[in-house]
N, C-alpha and C positions, 0 to 999 in steps of 0.2 A: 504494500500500500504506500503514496506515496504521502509526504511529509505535507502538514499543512503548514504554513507561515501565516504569523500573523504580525500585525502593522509594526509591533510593539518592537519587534529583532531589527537591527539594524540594517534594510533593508542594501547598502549599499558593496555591506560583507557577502551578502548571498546572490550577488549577482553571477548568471552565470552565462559563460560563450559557450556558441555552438556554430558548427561549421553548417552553413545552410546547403544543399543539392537538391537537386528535379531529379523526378523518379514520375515517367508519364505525366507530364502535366503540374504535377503538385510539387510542394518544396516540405524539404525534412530537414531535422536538424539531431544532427547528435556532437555528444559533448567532444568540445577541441582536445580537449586533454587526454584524448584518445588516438590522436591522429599523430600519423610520425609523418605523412607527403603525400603529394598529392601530384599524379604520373597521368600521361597520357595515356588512353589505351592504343594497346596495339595487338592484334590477337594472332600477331604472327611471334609472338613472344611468349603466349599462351600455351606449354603443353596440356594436352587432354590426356587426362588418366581413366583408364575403364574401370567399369563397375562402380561410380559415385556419379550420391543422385546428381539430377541435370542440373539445380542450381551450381554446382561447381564448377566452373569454366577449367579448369585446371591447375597447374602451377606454375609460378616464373622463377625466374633466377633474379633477386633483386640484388647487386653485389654480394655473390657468393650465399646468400639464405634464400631458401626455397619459400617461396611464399604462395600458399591457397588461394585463390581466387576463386569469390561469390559475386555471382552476380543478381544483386537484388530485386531486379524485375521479377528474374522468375520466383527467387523465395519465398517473394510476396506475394506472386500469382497474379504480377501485372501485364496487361497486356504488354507483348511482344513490340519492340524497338528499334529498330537497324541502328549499327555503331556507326558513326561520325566522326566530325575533327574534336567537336564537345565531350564525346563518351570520355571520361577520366577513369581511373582505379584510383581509391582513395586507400592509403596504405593504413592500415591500423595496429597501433600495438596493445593487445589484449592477454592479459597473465603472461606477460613475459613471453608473447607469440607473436608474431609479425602474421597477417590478414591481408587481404586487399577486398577491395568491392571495388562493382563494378556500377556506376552509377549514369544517369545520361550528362550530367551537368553537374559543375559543383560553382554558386555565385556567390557568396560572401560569408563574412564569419558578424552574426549575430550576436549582440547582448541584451540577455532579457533577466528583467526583473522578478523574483516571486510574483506579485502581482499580475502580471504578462503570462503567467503559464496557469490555464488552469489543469485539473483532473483528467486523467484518460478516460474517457467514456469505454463504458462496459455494452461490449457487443458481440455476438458469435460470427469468428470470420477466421477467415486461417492465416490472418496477425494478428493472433491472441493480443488483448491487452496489454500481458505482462510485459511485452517487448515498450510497451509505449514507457514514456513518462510523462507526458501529458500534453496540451495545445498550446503553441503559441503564438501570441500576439502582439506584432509590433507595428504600427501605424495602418495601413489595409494590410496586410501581410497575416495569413498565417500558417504556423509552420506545426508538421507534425513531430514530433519531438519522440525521437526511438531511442532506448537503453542498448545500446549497441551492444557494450558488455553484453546484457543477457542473452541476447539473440543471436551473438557469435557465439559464447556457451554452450546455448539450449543445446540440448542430450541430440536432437536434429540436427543438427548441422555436424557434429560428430568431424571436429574441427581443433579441438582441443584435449589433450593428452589424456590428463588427468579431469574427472568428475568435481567439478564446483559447484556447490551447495549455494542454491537463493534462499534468502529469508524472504518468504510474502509478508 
């Protein structure tokens, strides 16, 4: 569940950035302090490995560390995209694991306020809630807000070594 804030905490301690990306259409944000670079794509760099599910696009060689590649159209079960000069891979470091996504855009790095984010709405879809942390809003803008951490985790993506325990 996530945290509520109220007026009374110093609202300018609990700000937080997020690197904002399109994904069909919509913009998302997950937290910067996640992100190690942010790379062209290029899927001639892309090996494919057999037998992992199809969000996997494969793996690269980022200087010398093999790095996974999701691409989250399909994880998310968005419709289908053709790659561009825009497609990036956004490199992630997660428990001490280097990640890539594969995303269509990635436009600015966001700061928002407690106040600016509200609650993930609870709805049955195949991006469970849990991935969210909640909506945000900054001027007409708003941005979906996904716990990257948990979603590169989740026992699904079967992405990382060892079994990391969520508290709900």
């Amino acid at each position: 569940m996530n945290p509520v804030h109220t007026k009374s905490q110093d609202d300018s301690a609990l700000d937080h950035e997020f690197l904002v990306f399109a994904l069909a259409q919509q913009e998302y944000g997950i937290d910067i302090l996640k992100v190690q670079e942010i790379r062209g794509y290029d899927e001639h760099s892309v090996t494919r490995i057999a037998n992992v599910p199809s969000f996997i696009k494969g793996v690269t060689n980022l200087r010398g560390v093999i790095v996974p590649v999701v691409d989250l159209r399909v994880r998310l079960n968005l419709e289908q995209v053709r790659y561009d000069e825009h497609t990036v891979v956004i490199i992630l470091n997660i428990h001490s694991r280097v990640v890539g996504i594969v995303v269509d855009a990635v436009s600015d790095v966001q700061t928002l306020k407690p106040a600016q984010i509200s609650a993930a709405p609870q709805f049955g879809s195949a991006f469970a809630a849990e991935y969210l942390t909640g909506i945000g809003t900054a001027d007409d803008r708003m941005l979906i807000l996904i716990d990257i951490e948990a979603l590169m985790t989740s026992r699904d993506m079967a992405l990382i070594d060892h079994e990391i325990e969520h508290v709900s």
